[in-house]
N, C-alpha and C positions, 0 to 999 in steps of 0.2 A: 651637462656638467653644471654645479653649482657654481655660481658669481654672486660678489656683494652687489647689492640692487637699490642700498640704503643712499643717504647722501651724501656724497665724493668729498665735500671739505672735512666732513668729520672725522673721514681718516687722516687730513694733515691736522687736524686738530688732539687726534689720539695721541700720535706721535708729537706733538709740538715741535715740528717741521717741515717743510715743503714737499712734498710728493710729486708737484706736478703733473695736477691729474686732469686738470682744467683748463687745459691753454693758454691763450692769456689771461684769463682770469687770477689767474697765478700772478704774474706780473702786475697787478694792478691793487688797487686801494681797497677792492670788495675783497679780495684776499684777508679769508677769517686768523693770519699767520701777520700779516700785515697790522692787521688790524689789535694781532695782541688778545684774542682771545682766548681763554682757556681752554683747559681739556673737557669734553663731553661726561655729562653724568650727573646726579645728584648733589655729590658734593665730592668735586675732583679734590679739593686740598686732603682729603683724607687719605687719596693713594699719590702721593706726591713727597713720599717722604725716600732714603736714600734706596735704589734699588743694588739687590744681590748679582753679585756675578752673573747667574741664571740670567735675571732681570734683565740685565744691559744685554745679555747676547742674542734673547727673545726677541727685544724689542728693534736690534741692528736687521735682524731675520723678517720681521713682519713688514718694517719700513721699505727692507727693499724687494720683498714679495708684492707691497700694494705696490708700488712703484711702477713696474712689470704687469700687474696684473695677475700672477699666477696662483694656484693654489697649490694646498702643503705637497702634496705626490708628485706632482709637475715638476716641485720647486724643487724637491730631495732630490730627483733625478739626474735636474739640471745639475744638483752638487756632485754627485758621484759619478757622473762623468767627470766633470771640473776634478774631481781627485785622483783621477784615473790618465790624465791629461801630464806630459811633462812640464813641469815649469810650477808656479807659485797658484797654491789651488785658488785662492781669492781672485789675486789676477786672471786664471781662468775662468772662475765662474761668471766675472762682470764680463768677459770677453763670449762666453757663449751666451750669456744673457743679450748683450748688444747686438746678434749676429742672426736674432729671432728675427723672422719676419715681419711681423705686428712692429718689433721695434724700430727696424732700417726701415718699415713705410714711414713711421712717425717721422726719424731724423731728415728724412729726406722732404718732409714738408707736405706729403701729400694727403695730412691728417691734421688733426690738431692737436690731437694726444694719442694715447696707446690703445686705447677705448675705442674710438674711432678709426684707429687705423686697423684693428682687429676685425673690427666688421666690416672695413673692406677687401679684407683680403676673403674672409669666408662668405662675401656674397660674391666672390670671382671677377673682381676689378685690379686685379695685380698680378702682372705677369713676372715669370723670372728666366731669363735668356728666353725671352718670346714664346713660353707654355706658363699656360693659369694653373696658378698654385693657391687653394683654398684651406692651407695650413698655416696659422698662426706662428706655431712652434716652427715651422721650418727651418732651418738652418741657413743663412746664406754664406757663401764663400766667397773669398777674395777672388776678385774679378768678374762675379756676377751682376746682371744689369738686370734690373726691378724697375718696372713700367707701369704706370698707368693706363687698361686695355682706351685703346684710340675712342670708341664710343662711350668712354666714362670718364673724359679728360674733360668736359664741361660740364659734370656735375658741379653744384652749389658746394656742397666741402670743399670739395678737392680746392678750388679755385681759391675760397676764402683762405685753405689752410695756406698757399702757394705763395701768400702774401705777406708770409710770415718770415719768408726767405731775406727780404729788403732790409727785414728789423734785426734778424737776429745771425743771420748768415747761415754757412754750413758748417757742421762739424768735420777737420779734415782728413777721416777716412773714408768719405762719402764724396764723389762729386756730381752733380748735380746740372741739368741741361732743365732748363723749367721749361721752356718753350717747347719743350716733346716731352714733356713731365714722363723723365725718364731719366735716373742717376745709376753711377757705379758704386760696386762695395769693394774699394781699392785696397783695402786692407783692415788686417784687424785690430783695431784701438785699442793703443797702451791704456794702459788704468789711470794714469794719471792726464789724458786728453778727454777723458770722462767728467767732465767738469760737475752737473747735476748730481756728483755724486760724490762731492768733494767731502762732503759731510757723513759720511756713510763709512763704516768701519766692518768691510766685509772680512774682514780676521775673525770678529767675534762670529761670524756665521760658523764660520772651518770651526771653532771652537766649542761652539755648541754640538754640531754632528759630528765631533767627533770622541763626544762622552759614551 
């Protein structure tokens, strides 16, 4: 399957907003968001002028597909489930978006972004209720436990990413045991405990797919 391969701040940079696709590097002063640099290209002031309808709901859609990691057909999919879901299709989409695999390794710290956590799950370092599950997209369900397999709990990621728990806490649909690097997925997160995404106006997604 095709992935972007280029380099990761350029897409916070496209969007001129945070993606969070670099861990702490995010967080810190090398952050090209931080730092106030422009958008990518020959001469960005040229497409910087007011965007269309279209414009703003494209650009809500690619923000939180890089976010995720996914691509376009993954990403449709994920919607039409989400509109097929009782309840507020946005709210659902963020709510099956957060419930991916790749994602709850991320929240739970046993990665350092989504990127990273992606690859551990399809090299078969992450179990779910005690069986290896080598699917990104996975789905996890309230009251499911996501482990790291016991012989890749001292790997060098893992351990650095685990460090992260001290700084930053946990998010509280997730609880988390570090010393068995091993948490619950206790429930499924309102939209609004979604904080990284406070800025993100998943309406305009529903709106676009639904021209």
């Amino acid at each position: 399957m095709a992935r972007y391969t280029g380099p990761i701040c350029r897409l916070c940079r496209t969007e001129q907003t945070k993606l969070f696709l670099k861990g702490d590097r995010c967080k810190s002063d090398k952050c090209p968001i931080n730092r106030k640099r422009g958008a990518p290209g020959k001469d960005p002031k040229l497409r910087s002028g007011k965007r269309s309808e279209y414009g703003l709901q494209l650009r809500e859609k690619q923000k939180i597909k890089r976010m995720y990691g996914m691509l376009e057909k993954q990403f449709y999919l994920t919607y039409d489930r989400a509109l097929h879901m009782p309840g507020v299709t946005g709210a659902n989409l963020v709510t099956l978006l957060e419930s991916r695999l790749d994602n709850v390794v991320f929240r739970m710290h046993f990665a350092v972004n989504r990127t990273q956590a992606r690859q551990l799950v399809l090299h078969g370092h992450i179990l779910v209720n005690g069986k290896c599950v080598n699917i990104p997209s996975y789905n996890v369900k309230q009251g499911d436990v996501v482990e790291v397999k016991e012989k890749s709990r001292k790997l060098t990621v893992v351990q650095d990413a685990l460090k992260e728990v001290s700084k930053s806490g946990n998010v509280p649909w997730i609880t988390l045991d570090v010393d068995a690097v091993k948490g619950t997925f206790t429930a499924n997160p309102r939209r609004e405990e979604v904080t990284d995404l406070a800025n993100i106006k998943e309406q305009l997604v529903v709106e676009l797919y639904s021209k």
